[in-house]
One Martini backbone bead per residue (centre of mass of N, CA, C, O) as a GRO file, in nm:
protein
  293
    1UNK     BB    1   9.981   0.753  15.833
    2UNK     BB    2   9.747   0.926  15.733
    3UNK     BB    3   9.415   0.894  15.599
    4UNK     BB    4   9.440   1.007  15.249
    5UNK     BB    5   9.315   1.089  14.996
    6UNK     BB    6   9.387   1.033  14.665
    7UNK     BB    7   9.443   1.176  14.422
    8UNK     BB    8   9.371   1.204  14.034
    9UNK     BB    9   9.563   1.293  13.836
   10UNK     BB   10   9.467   1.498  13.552
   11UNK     BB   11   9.394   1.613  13.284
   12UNK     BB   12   9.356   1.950  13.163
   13UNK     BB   13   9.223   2.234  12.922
   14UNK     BB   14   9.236   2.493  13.111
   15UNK     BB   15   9.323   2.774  13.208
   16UNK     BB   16   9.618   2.853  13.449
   17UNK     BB   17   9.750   3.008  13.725
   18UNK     BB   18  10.038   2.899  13.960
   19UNK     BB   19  10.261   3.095  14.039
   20UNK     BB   20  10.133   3.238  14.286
   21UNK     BB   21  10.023   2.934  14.473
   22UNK     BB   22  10.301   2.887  14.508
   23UNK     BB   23  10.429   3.101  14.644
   24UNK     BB   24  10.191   3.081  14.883
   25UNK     BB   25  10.262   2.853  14.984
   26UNK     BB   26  10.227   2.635  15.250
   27UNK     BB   27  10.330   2.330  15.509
   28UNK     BB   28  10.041   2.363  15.636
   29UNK     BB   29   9.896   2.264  15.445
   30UNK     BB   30   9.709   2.028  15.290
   31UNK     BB   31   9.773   1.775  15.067
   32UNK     BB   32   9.506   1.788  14.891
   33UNK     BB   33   9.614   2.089  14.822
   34UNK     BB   34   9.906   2.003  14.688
   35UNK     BB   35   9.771   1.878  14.472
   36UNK     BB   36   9.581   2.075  14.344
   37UNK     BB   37   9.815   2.241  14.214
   38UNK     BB   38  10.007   2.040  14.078
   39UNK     BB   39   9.737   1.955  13.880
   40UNK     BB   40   9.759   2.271  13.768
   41UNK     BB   41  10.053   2.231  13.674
   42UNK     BB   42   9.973   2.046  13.460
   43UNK     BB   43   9.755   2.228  13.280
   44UNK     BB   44   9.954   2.446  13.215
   45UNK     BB   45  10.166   2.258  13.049
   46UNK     BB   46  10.007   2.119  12.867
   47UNK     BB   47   9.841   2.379  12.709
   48UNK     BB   48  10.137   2.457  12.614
   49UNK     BB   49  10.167   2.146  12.456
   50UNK     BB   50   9.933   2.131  12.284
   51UNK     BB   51   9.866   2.445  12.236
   52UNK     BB   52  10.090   2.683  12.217
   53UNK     BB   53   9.995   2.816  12.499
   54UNK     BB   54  10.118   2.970  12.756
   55UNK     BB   55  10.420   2.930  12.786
   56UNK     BB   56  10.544   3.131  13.017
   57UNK     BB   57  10.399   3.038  13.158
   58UNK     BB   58  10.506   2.746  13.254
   59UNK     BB   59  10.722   2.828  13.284
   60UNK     BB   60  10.711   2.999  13.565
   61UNK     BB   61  10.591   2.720  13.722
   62UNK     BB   62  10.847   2.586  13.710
   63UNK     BB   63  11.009   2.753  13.850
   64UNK     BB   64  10.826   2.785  14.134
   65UNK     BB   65  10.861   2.469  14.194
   66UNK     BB   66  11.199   2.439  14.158
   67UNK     BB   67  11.222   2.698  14.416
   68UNK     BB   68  11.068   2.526  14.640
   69UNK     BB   69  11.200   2.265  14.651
   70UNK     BB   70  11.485   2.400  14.718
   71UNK     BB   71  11.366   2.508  14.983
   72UNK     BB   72  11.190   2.344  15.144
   73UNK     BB   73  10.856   2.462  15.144
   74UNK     BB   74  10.771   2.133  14.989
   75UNK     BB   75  10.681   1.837  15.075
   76UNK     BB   76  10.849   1.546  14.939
   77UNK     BB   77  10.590   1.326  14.901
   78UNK     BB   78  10.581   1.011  14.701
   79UNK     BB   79  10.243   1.051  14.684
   80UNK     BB   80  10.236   1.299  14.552
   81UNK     BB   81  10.497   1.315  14.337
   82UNK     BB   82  10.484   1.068  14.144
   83UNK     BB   83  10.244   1.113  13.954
   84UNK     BB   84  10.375   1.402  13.877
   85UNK     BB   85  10.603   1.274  13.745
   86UNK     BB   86  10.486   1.120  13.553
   87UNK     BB   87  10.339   1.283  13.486
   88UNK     BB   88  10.513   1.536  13.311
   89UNK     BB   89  10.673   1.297  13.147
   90UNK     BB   90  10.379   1.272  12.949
   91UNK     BB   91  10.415   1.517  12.836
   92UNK     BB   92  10.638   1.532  12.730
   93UNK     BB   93  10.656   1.269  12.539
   94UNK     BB   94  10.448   1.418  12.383
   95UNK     BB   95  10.539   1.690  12.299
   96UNK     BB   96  10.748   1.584  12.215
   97UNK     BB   97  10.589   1.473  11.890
   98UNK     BB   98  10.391   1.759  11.836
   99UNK     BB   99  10.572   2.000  12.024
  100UNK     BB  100  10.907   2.071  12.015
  101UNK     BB  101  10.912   2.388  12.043
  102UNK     BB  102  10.740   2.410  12.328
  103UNK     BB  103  10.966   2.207  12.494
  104UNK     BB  104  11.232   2.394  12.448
  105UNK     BB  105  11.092   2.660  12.596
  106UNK     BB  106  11.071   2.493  12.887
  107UNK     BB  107  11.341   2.254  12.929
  108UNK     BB  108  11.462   2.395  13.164
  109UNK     BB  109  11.227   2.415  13.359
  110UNK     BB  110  11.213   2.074  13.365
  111UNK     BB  111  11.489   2.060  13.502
  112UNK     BB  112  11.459   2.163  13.732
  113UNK     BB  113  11.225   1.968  13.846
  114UNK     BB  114  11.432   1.736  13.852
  115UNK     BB  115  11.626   1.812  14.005
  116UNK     BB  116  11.493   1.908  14.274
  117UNK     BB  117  11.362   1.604  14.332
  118UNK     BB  118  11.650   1.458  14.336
  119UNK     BB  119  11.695   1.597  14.607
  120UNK     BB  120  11.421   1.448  14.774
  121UNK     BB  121  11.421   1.137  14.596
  122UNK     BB  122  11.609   0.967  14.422
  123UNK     BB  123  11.449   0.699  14.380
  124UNK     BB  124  11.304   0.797  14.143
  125UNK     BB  125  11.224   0.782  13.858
  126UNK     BB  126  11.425   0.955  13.552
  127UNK     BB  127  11.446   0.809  13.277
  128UNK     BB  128  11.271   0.957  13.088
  129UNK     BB  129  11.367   1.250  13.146
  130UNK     BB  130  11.680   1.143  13.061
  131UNK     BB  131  11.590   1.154  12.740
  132UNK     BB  132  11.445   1.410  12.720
  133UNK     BB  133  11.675   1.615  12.796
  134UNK     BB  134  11.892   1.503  12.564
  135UNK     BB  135  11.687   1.578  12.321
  136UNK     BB  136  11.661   1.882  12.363
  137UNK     BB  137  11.958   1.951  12.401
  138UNK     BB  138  12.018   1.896  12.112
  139UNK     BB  139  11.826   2.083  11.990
  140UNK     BB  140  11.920   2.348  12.153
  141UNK     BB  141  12.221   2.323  12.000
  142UNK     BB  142  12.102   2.326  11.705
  143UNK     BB  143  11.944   2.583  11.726
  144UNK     BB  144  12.124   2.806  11.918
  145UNK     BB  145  12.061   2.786  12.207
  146UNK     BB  146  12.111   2.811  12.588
  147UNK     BB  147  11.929   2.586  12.738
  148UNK     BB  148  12.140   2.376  12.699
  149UNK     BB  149  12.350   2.467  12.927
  150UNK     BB  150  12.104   2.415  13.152
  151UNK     BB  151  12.067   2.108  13.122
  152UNK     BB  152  12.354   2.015  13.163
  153UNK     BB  153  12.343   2.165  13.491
  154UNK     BB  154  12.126   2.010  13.563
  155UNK     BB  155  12.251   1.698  13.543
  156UNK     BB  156  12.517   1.769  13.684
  157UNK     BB  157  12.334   1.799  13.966
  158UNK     BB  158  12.229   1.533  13.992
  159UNK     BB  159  12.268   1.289  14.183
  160UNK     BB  160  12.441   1.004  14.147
  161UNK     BB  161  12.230   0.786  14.308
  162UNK     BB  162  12.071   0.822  14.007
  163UNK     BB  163  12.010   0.596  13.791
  164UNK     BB  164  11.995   0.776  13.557
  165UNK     BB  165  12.321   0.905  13.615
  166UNK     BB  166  12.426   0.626  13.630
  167UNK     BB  167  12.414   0.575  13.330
  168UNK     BB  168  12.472   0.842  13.181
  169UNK     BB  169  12.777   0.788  13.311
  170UNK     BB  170  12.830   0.516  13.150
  171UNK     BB  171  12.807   0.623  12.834
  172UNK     BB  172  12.855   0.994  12.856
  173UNK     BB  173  12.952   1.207  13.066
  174UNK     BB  174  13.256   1.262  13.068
  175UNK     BB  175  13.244   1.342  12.778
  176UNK     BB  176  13.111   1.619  12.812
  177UNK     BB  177  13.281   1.759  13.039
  178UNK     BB  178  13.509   1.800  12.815
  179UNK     BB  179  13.366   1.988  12.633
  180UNK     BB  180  13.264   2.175  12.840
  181UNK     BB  181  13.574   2.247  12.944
  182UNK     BB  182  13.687   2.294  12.693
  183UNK     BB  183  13.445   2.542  12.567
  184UNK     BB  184  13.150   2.466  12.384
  185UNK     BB  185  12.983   2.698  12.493
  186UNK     BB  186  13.140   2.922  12.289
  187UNK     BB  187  13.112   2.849  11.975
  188UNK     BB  188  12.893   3.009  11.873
  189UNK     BB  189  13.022   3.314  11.944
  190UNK     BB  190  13.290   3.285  11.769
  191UNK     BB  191  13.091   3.221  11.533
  192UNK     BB  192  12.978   3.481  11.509
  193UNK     BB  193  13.262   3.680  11.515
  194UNK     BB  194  13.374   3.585  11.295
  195UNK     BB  195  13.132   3.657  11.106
  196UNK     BB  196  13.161   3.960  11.137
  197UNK     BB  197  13.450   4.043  11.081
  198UNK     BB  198  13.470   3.923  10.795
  199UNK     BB  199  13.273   4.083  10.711
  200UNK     BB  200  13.450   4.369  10.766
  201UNK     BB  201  13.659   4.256  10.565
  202UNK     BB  202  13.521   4.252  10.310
  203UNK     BB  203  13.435   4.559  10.319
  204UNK     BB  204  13.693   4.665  10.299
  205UNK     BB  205  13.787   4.566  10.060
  206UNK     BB  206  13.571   4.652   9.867
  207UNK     BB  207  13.701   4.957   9.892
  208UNK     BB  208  13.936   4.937   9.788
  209UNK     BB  209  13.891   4.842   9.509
  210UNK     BB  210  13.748   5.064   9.441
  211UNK     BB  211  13.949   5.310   9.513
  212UNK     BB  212  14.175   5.152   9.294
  213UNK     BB  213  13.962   5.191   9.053
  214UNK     BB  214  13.963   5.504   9.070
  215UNK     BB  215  14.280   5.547   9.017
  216UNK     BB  216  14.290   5.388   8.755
  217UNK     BB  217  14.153   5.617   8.634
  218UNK     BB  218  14.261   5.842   8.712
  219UNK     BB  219  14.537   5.815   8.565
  220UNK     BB  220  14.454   5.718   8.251
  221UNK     BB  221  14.372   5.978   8.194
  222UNK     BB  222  14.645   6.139   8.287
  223UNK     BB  223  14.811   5.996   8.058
  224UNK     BB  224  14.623   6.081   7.798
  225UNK     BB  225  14.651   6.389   7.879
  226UNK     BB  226  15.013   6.406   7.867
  227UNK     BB  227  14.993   6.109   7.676
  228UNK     BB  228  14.815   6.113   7.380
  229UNK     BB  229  15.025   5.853   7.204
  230UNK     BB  230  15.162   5.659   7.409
  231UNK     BB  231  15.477   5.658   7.471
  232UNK     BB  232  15.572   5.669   7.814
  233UNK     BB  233  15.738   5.943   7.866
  234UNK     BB  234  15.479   6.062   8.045
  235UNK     BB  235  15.533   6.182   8.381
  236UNK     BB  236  15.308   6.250   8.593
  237UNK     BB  237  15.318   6.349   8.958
  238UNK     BB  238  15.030   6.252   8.967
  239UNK     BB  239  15.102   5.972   8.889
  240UNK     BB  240  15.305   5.893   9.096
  241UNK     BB  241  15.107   5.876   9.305
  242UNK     BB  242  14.900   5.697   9.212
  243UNK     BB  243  15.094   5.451   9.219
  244UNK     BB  244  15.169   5.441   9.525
  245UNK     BB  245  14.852   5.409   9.615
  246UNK     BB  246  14.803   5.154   9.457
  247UNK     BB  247  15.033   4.986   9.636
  248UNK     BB  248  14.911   5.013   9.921
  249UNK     BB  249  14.675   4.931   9.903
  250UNK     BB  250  14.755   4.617   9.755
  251UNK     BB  251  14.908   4.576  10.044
  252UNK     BB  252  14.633   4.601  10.207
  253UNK     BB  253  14.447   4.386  10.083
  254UNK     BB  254  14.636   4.125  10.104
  255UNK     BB  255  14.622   4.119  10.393
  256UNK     BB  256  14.316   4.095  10.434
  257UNK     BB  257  14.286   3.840  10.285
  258UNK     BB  258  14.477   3.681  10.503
  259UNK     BB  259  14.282   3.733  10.722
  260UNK     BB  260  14.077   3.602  10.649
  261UNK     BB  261  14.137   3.350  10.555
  262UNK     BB  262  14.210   3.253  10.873
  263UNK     BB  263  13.937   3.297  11.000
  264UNK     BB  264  13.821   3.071  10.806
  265UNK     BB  265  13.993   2.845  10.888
  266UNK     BB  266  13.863   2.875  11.204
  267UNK     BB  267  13.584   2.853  11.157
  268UNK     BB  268  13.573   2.572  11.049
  269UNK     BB  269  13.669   2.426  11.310
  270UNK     BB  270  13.437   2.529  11.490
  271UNK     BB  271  13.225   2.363  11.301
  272UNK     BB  272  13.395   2.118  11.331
  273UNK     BB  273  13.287   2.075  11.639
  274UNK     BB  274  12.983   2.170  11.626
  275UNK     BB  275  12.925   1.873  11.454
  276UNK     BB  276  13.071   1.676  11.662
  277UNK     BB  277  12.912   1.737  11.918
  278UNK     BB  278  12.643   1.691  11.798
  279UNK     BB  279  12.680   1.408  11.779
  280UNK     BB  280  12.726   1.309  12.011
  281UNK     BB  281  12.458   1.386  12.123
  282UNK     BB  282  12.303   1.174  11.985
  283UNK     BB  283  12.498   0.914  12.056
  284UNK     BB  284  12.451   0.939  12.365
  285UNK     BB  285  12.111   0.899  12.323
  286UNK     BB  286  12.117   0.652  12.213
  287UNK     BB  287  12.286   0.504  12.446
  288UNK     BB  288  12.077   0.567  12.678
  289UNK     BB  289  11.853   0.379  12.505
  290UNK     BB  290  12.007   0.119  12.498
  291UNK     BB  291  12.073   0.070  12.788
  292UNK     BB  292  11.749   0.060  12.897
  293UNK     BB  293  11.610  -0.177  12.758
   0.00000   0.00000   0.00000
């Protein structure tokens, strides 16, 4: 290997746009330059987690950063990707201390360049990124967000022969994969589809209620003006009519209560799968911690 001076990453504090100078990248550039590049892409990143802004630039270029690794576009060697990757992994490290706000809004694209990575370098240490992305996931499910199941399917996707991905296999991983084939990933939205449903019959219902006492007021007043003494032996037309759609109404809102009742029913069983997978992942993220000290 010919003899090139080998940058050292370190943070730097101003604001960078390199999500351009990605797509730019050619692999006949001299590493020099692609080191000065990736060393940029982690000062955007850093501006980021450090200071909660230009967040969406930072998804950006690491979507760009793991999108040109996955293309080979980019020789992922390893001293230039190693240093690489220990800081952004204390970028991230630091920032779930910080800022894990805005951890979790880029923490999709922090996946993605740890699979792109593992899939050119499988040999790299991944110990502490498959910690924070256990911990980003549990917080982006716990907070009903998307992202955590592009981060499940970024550490599925990551290969086997990655230590850390052999650890996660024998802690937890085999029981993610049956809750996810179960259909975890969509228990938000049913809980959502029924609680819009619930309200859709409770305001049934309670139109009908009205509608109900509607006509017993008006009842009540047509027995009192054909029968002002109250002896019951007056029953007009309008009454029986009147008695007949109370009595239909009242079956039709029974009915509502009842399918209510079902609704919420379903809604616990799926709120209680969603708090026993939160639990799930905390203690899957537990065990992959106490396993690797």
């Amino acid at each position: 290997m010919p003899s090139i001076e080998r940058p050292i990453i370190q943070p730097m504090h101003q604001e960078h746009a390199v999500s351009d100078a990605l797509l730019a990248y050619h692999p006949t550039v001299r590493p020099i330059d692609l080191s000065r590049t990736l060393n940029e892409c982690l000062c955007v990143v850093e501006t980021a987690l450090s200071a909660g802004t230009n967040i969406e630039n930072a998804h950006d270029t690491l979507d760009a950063l793991a999108a040109m690794v996955r293309a080979e576009e980019l020789t992922v060697t390893q001293w230039i990707y190693e240093p690489f990757l220990q800081r952004l992994t204390q970028l991230y490290a630091d920032g779930c201390e910080q800022r894990v706000d805005t951890c979790m809004r880029t923490a999709a694209a922090y996946a993605g360049v740890i699979e792109a990575i593992s899939h050119r370098q499988p040999a790299f240490d991944f110990t502490d990124a498959f910690g924070q992305l256990l911990e980003l996931m549990t917080r982006l499910f716990s907070a009903q967000k998307h992202d955590w199941k592009l981060i499940y399917t970024y550490l599925r996707s990551i290969p086997d022969v990655v230590s850390a991905k052999q650890t996660l296999k024998r802690v937890c991983s085999a029981d993610i994969r049956e809750w996810f084939d179960a259909g975890v990933q969509n228990l938000f939205s049913l809980q959502g589809d029924l609680t819009a449903k619930i309200g859709e019959v409770a305001q049934h219902v309670e139109e009908i209620e009205d509608e109900i006492q509607a006509m017993e007021r008006t009842l009540s007043e047509a027995r009192h003006r054909m029968d002002p003494q109250g002896t019951g032996k007056v029953v007009a037309l309008e009454g029986r009519f009147l008695q007949r759609k109370i009595a239909q109404l009242t079956v039709e809102k029974n009915a509502l209560l009842e399918e209510r009742k079902t609704r919420e029913g379903t809604r616990a069983l799926i709120e209680s799968d969603i708090h026993e997978f939160e639990g799930f992942l905390r203690e899957a993220r537990r065990a992959y911690y106490l396993h690797i000290v």
